[in-house]
C-alpha atoms as a printed R data frame, in Angstrom:
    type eleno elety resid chain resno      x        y      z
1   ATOM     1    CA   UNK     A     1 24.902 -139.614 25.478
2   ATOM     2    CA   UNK     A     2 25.651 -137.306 22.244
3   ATOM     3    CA   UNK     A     3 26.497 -133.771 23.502
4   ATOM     4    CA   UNK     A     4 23.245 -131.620 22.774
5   ATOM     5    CA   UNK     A     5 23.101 -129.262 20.090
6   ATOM     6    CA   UNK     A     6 24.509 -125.999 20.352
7   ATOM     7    CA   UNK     A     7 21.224 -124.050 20.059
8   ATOM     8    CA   UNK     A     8 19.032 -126.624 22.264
9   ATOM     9    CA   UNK     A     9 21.515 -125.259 25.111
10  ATOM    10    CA   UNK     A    10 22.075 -121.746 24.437
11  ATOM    11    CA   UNK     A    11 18.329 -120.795 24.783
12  ATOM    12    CA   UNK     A    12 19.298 -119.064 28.453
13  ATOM    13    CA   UNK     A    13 19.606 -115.038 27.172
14  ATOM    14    CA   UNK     A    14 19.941 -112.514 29.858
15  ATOM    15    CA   UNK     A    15 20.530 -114.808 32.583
16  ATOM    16    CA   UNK     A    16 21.067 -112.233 35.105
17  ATOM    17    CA   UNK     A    17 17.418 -111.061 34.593
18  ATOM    18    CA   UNK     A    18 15.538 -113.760 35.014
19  ATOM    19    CA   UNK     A    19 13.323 -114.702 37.762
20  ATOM    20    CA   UNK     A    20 14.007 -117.409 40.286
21  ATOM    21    CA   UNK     A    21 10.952 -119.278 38.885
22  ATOM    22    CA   UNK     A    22 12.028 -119.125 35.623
23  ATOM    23    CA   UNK     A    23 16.072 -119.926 36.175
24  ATOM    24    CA   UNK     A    24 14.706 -123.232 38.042
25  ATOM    25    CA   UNK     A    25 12.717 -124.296 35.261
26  ATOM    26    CA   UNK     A    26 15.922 -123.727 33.030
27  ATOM    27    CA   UNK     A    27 18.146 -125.634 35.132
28  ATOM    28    CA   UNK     A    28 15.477 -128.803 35.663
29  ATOM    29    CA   UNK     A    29 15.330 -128.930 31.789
30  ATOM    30    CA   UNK     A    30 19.406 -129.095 31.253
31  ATOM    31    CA   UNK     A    31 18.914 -131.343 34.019
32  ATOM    32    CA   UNK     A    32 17.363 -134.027 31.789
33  ATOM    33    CA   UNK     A    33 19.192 -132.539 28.398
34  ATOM    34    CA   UNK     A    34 22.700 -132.935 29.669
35  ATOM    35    CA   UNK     A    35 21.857 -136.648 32.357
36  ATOM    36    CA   UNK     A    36 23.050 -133.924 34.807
37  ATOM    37    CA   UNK     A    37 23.042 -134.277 38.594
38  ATOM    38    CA   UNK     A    38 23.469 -130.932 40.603
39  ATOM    39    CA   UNK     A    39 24.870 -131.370 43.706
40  ATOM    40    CA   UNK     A    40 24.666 -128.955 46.573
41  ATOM    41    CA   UNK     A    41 26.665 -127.838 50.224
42  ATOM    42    CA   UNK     A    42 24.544 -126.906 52.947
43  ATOM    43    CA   UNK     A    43 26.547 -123.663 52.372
44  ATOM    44    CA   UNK     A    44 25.280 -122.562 49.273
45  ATOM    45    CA   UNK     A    45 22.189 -119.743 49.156
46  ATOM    46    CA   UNK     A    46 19.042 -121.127 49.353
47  ATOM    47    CA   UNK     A    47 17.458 -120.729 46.023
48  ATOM    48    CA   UNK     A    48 20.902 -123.319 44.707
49  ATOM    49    CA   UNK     A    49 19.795 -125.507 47.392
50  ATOM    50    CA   UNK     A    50 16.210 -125.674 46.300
51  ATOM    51    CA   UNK     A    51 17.116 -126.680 42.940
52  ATOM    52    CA   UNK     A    52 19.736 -129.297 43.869
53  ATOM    53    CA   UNK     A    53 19.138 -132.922 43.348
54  ATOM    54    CA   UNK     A    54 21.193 -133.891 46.717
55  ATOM    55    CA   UNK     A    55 22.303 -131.440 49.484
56  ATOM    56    CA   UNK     A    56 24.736 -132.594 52.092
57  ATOM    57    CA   UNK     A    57 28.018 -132.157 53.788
58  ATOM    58    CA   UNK     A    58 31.501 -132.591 52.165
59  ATOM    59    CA   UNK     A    59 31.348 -136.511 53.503
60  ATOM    60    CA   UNK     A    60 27.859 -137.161 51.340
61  ATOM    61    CA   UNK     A    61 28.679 -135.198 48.850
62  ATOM    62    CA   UNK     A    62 31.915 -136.550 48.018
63  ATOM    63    CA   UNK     A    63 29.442 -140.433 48.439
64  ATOM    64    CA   UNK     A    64 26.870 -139.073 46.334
65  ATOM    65    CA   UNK     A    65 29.723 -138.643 42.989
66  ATOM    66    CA   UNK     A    66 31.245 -141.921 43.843
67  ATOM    67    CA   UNK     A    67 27.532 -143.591 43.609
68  ATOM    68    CA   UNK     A    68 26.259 -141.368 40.586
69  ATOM    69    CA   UNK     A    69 25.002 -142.566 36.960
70  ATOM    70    CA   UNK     A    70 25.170 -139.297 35.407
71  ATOM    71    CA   UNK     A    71 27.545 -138.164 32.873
72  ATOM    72    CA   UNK     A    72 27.407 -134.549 33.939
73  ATOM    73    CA   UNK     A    73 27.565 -133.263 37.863
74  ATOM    74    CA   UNK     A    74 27.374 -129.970 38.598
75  ATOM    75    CA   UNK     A    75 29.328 -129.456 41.567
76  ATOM    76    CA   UNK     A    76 27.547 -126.000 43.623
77  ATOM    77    CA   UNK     A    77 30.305 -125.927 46.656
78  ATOM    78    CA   UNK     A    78 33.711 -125.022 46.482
79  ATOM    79    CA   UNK     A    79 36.430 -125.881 44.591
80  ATOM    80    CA   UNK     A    80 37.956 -128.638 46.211
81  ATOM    81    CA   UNK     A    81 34.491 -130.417 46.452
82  ATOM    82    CA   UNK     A    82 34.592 -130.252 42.336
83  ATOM    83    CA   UNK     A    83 38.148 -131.553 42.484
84  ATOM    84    CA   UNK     A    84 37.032 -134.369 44.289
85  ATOM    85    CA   UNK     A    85 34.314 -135.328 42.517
86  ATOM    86    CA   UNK     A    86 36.590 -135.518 39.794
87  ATOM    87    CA   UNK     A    87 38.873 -137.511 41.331
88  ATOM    88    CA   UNK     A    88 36.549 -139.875 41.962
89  ATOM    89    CA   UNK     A    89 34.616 -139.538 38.294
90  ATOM    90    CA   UNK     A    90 38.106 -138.603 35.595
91  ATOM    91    CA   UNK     A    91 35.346 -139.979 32.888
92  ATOM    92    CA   UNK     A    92 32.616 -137.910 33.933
93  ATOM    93    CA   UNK     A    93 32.378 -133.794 32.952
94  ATOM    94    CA   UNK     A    94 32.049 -131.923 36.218
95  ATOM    95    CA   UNK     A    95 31.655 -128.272 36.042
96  ATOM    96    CA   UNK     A    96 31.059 -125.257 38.512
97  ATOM    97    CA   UNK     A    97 29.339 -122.722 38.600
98  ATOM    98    CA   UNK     A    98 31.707 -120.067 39.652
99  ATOM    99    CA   UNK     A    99 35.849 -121.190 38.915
100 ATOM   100    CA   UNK     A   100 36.684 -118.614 41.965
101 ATOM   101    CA   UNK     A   101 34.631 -120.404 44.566
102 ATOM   102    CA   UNK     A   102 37.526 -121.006 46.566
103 ATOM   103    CA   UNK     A   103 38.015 -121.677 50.369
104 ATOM   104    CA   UNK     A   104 40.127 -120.174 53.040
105 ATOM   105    CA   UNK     A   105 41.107 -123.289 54.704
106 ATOM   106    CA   UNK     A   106 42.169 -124.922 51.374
107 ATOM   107    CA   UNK     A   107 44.576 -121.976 50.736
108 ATOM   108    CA   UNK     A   108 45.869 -122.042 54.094
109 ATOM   109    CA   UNK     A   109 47.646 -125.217 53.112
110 ATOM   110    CA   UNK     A   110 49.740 -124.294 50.119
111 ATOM   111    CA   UNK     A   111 51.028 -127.750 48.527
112 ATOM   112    CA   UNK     A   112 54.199 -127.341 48.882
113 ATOM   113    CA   UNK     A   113 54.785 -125.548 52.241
114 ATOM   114    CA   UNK     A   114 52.747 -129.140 52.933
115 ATOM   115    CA   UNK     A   115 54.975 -131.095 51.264
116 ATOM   116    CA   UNK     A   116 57.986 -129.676 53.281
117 ATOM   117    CA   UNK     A   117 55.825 -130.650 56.370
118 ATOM   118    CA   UNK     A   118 55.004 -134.013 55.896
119 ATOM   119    CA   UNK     A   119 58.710 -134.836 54.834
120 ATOM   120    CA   UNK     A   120 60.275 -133.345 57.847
121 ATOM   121    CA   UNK     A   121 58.060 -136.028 59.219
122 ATOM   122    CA   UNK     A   122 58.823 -139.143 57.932
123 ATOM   123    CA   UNK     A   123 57.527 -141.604 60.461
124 ATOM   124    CA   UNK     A   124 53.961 -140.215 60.536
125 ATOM   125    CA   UNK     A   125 50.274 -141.050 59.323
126 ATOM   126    CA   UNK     A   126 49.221 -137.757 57.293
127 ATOM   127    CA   UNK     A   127 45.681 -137.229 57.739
128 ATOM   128    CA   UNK     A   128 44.190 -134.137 55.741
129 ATOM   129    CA   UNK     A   129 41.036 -132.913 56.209
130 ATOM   130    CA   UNK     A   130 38.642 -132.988 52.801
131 ATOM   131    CA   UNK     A   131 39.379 -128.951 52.688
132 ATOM   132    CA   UNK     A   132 41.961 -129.191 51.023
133 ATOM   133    CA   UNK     A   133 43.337 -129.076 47.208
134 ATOM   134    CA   UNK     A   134 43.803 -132.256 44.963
135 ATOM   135    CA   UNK     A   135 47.516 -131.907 45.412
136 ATOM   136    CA   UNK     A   136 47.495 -131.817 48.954
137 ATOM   137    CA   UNK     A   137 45.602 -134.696 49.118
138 ATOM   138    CA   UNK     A   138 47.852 -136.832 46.914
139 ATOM   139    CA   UNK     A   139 50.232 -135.873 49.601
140 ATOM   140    CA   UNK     A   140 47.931 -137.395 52.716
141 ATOM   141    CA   UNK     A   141 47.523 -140.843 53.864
142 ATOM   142    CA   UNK     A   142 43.886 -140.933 54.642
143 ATOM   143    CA   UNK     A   143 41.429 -137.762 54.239
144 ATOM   144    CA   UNK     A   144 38.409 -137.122 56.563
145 ATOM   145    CA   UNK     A   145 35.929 -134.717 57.164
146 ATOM   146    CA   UNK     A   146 34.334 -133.203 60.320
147 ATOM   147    CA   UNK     A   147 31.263 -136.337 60.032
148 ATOM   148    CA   UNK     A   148 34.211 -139.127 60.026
149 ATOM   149    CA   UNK     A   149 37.145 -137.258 61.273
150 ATOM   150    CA   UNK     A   150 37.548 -139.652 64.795
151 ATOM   151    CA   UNK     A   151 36.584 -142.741 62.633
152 ATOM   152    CA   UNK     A   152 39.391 -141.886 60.356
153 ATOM   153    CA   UNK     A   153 41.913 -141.302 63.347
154 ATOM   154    CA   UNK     A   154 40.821 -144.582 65.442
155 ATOM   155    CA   UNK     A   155 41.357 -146.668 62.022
156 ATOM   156    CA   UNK     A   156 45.321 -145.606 62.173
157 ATOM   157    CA   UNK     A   157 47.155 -147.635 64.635
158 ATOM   158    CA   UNK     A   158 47.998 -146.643 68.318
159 ATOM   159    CA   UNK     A   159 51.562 -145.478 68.689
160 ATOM   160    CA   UNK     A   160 51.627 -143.863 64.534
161 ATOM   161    CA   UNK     A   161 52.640 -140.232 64.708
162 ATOM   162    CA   UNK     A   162 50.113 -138.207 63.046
163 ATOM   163    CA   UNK     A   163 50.120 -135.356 60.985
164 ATOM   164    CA   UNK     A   164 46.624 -133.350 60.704
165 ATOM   165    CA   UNK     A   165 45.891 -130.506 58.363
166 ATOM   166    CA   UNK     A   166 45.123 -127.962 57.187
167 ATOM   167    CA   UNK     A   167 42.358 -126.647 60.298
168 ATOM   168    CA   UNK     A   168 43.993 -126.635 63.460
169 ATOM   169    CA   UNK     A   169 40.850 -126.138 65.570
170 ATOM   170    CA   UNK     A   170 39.321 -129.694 63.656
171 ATOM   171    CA   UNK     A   171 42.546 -131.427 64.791
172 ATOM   172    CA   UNK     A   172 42.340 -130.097 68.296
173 ATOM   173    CA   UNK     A   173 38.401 -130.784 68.855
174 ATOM   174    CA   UNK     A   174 39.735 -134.303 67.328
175 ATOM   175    CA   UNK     A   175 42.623 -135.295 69.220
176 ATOM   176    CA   UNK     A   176 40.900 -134.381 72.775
177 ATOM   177    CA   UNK     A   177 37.702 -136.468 71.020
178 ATOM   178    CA   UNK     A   178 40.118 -139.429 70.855
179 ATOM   179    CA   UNK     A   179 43.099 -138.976 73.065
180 ATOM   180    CA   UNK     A   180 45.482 -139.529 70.088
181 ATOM   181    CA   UNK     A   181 48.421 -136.781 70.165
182 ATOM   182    CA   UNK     A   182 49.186 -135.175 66.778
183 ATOM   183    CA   UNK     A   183 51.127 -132.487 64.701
184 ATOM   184    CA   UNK     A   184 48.576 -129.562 63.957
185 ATOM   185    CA   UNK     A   185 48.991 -128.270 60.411
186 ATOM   186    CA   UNK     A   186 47.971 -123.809 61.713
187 ATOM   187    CA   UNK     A   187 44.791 -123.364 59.413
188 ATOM   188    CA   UNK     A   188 41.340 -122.388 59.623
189 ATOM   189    CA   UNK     A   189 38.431 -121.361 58.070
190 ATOM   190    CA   UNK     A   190 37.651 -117.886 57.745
191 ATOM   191    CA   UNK     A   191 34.158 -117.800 58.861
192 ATOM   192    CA   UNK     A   192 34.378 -120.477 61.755
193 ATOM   193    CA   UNK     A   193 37.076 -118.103 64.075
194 ATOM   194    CA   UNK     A   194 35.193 -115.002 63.709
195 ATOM   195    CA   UNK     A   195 32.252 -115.933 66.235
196 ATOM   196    CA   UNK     A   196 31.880 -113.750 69.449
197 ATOM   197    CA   UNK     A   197 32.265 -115.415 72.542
198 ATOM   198    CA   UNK     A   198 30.518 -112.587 74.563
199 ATOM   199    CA   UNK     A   199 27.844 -112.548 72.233
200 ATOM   200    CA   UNK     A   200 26.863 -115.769 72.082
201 ATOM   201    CA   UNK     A   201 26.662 -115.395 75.988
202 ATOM   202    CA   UNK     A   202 24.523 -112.478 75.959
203 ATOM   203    CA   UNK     A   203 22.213 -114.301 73.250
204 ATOM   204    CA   UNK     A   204 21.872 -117.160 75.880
205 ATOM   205    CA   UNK     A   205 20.886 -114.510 78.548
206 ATOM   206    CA   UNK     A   206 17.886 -113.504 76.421
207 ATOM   207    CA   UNK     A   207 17.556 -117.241 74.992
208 ATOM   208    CA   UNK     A   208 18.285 -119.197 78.366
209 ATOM   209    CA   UNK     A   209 16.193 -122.279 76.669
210 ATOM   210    CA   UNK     A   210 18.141 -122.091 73.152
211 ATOM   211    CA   UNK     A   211 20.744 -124.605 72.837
212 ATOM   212    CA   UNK     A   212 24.077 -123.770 71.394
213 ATOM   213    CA   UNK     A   213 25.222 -125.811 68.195
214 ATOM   214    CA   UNK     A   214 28.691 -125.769 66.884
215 ATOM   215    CA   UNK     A   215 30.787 -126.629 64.221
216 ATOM   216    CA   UNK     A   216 34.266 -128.102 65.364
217 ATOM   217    CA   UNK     A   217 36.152 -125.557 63.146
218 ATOM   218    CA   UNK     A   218 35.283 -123.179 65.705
219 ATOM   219    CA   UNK     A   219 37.942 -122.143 68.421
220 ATOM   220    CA   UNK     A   220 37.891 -123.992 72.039
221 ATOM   221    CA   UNK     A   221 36.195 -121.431 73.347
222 ATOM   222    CA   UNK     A   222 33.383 -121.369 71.582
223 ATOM   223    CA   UNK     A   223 33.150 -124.944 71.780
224 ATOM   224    CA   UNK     A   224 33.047 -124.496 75.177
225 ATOM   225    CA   UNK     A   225 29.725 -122.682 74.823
226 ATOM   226    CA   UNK     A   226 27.992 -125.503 72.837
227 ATOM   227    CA   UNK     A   227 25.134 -127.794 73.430
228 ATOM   228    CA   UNK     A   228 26.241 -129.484 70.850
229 ATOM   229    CA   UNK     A   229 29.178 -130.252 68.469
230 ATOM   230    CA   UNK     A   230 29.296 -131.436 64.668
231 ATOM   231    CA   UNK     A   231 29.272 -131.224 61.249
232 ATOM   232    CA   UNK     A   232 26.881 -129.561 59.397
233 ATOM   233    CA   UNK     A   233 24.835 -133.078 59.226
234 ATOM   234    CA   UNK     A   234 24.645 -133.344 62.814
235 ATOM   235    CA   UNK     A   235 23.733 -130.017 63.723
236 ATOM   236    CA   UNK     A   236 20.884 -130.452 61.129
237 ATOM   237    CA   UNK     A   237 19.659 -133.740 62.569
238 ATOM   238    CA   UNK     A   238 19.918 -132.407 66.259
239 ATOM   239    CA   UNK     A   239 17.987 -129.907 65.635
240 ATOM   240    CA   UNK     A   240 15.143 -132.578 64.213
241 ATOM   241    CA   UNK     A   241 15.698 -134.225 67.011
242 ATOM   242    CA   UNK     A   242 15.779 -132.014 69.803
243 ATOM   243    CA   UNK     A   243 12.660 -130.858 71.962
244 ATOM   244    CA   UNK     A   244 14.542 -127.004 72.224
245 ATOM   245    CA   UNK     A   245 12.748 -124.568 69.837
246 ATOM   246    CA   UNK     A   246 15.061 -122.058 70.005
247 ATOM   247    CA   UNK     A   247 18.782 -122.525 68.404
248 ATOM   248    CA   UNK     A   248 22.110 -120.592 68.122
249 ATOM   249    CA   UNK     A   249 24.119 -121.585 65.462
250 ATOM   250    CA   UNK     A   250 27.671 -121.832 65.144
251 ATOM   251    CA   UNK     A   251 28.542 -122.432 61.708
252 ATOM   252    CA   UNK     A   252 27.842 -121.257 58.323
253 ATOM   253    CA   UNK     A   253 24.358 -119.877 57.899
254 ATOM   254    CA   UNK     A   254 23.281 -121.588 54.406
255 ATOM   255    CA   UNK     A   255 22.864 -124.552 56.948
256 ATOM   256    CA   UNK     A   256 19.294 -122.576 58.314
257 ATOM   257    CA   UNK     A   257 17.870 -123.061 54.916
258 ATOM   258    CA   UNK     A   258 17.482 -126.872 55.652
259 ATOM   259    CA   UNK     A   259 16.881 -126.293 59.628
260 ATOM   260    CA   UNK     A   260 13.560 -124.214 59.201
261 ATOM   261    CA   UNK     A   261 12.540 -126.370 56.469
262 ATOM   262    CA   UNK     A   262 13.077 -129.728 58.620
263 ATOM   263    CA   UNK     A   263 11.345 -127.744 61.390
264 ATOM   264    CA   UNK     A   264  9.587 -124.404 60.650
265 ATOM   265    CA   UNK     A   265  7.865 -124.057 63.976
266 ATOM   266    CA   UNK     A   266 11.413 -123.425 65.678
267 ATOM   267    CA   UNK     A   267 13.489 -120.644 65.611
268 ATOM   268    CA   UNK     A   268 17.243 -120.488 64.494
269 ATOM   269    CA   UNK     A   269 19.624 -117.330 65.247
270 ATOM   270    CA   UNK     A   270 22.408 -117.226 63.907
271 ATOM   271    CA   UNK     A   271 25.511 -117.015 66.063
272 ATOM   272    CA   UNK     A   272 26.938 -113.313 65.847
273 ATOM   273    CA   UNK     A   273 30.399 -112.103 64.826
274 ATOM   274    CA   UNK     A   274 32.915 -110.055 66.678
275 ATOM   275    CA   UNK     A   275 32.881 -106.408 65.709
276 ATOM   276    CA   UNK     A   276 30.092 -103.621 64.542
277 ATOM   277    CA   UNK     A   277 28.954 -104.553 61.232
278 ATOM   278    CA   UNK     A   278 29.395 -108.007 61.508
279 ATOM   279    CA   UNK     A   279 26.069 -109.380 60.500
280 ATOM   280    CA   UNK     A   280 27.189 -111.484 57.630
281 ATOM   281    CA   UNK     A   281 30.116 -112.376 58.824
282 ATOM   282    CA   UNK     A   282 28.789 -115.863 59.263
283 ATOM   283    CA   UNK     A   283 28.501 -115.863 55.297
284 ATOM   284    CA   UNK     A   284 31.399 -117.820 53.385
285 ATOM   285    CA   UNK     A   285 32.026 -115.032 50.664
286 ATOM   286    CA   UNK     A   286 33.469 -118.320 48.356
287 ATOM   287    CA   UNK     A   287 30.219 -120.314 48.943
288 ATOM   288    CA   UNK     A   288 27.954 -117.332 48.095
289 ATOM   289    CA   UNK     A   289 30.043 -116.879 44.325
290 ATOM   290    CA   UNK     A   290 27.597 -119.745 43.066
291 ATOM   291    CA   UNK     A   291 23.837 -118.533 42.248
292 ATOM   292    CA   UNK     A   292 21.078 -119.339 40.223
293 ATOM   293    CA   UNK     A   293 22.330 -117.626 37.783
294 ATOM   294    CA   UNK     A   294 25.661 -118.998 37.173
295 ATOM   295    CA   UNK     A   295 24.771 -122.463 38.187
296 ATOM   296    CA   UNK     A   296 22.486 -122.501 34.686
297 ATOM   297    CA   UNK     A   297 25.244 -120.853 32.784
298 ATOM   298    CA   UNK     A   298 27.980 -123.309 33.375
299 ATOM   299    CA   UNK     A   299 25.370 -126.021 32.456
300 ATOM   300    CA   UNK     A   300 24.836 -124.165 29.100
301 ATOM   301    CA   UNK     A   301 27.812 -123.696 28.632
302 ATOM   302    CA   UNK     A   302 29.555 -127.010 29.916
303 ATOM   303    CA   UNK     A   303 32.095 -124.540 31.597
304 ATOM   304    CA   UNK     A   304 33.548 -124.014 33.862
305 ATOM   305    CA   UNK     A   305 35.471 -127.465 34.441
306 ATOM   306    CA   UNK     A   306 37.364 -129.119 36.528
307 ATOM   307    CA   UNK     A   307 40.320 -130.944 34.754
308 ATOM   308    CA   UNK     A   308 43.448 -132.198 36.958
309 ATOM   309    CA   UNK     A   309 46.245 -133.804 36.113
310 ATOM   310    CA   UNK     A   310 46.028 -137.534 36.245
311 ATOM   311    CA   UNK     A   311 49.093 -138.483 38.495
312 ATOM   312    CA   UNK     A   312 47.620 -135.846 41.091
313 ATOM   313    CA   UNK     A   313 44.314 -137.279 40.729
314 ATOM   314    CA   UNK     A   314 45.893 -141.017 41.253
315 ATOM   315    CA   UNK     A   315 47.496 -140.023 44.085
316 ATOM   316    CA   UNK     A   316 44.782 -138.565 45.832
317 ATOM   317    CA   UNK     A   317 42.286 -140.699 44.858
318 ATOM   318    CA   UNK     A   318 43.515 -143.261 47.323
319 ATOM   319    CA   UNK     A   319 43.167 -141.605 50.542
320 ATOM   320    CA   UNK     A   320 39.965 -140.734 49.118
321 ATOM   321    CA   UNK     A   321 38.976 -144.161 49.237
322 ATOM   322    CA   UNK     A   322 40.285 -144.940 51.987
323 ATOM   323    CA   UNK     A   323 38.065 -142.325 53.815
324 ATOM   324    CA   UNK     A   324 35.399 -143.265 51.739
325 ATOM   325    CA   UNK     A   325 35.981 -147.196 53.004
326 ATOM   326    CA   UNK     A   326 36.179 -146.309 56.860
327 ATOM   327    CA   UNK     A   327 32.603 -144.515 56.377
């Protein structure tokens, strides 16, 4: 497709005004302008997620930009969930809508403090978590994500040391999940450790019926408080499922967006921090960089993108795959 012309694309003027209404309309008509896709986290506010042509978690994200046909995704996440659709698409232009979105757990794991890891290690299986940068990746065996994580360690073979990284509280949940022993890289994510155990316990004293859901970046002992435990997909889908109406949940809130509109007649509270104040603590501050706004700027503007160098990108597209292959 010819690049559109300059002026068909910079029709947007005072962005930052506009209304909802009017940015949506914008972004559905560089949509068709550009053969765009805009792909969405479960993270990101909800007015993104309303405008996105496929919301998921990093696992169907990361399927839905190995299946697409357009020549343009825009990537509304964080920055290693661009850098891997661009790993998986080098021919494809994939921008984002804020270059800062960043994520805690990814810069836990600096590359090279990684690197020094995994070679002091030479006899093990290095299994890295999708959180993670393009160079750490080329660096891992096989990546995974909370959906596929004890998929991805059953596929290595019994008796292979393994490495996991970067969140240590994924590879705990993980290894007690599948018995397998393994070398804990320390990370975690910001907003997943901050949740109050004696919070959530005096929430369940004036919820009794609400069941507890949890993400398994959360420490053991909130996991030891949950109803149930799983990525963001499976915490949607159980609460579809479920015959509770009342839920307290563990993870990121952007994930309520999709959880009242699968079920508006329950209710949804979001777990509380520790601390006075602490009301949005459940809010990634790198997830919440993308809005409306900037998601139809970088489509006017084509920018910002996400270029990598290609033997990083060879290298990690492999384990990639490989993920991507085990399901």
């Amino acid at each position: 497709m010819a690049a559109p012309a300059v002026g068909s694309r910079a029709g947007i003027l005072g962005i930052g005004r506009g209304s909802e209404a009017r940015l949506a309309g914008e972004i559905e008509r560089l949509k068709g302008e550009l053969n765009a896709v805009v792909l969405a986290h479960y993270y990101q506010e909800p007015g993104v997620q309303d405008v996105a042509d496929y919301i998921g978690d990093s696992l169907g994200l990361a399927r839905e930009a190995q299946a697409t046909e357009a020549e343009v995704i825009v990537f509304c996440g964080v920055h290693f969930m661009a850098e891997t659709a661009k790993i998986l698409n080098p021919e494809k232009t994939v921008v984002l809508p804020d270059l800062e979105a960043g994520c805690s757990l990814s810069d836990s794991c600096p590359p090279e403090e990684f690197r020094r890891f995994v070679e002091a290690r030479p006899d093990h299986a290095v299994v890295s978590y999708v959180n993670t940068s393009a160079a750490v990746k080329a660096l891992s065996d096989v990546i995974c994500t909370s959906s596929n994580a004890e998929r991805v360690i059953a596929s290595i073979p019994e008796g292979t040391p393994i490495i996991f990284g970067p969140d240590r509280h994924l590879g705990r949940y993980v290894a007690k999940k599948t018995g397998r022993e393994m070398v804990l890289w320390p990370g975690s994510c910001i907003v997943h450790v901050q949740f109050s155990e004696k919070k959530i316990r005096q929430l369940k004293v004036r919820h009794p019926e609400a069941e507890v859901l949890a993400h398994p970046e959360c420490e053991d002992r909130i996991l030891a408080l949950a109803d149930h435990v799983g990525s963001t997909t499976a915490l949607l889908e159980r609460t579809r499922t479920s015959p509770a109406q009342e839920f307290i949940v563990a993870t990121e809130t952007g994930i309520i967006h999709q959880m009242k509109k699968a079920s508006p007649e329950k209710r949804f509270i979001p777990a509380p921090g520790d601390g006075p104040g602490c009301e949005a603590c459940s809010e990634c501050p790198h997830m919440r960089r993308n809005t409306l706004e900037k998601l139809a700027r970088c489509m006017r503007d084509l920018a910002p993108r996400i270029e990598l160098d290609e033997s990083v990108r060879l290298r990690a597209l492999a384990p990639i795959e490989r993920m991507l292959e085990i399901g």
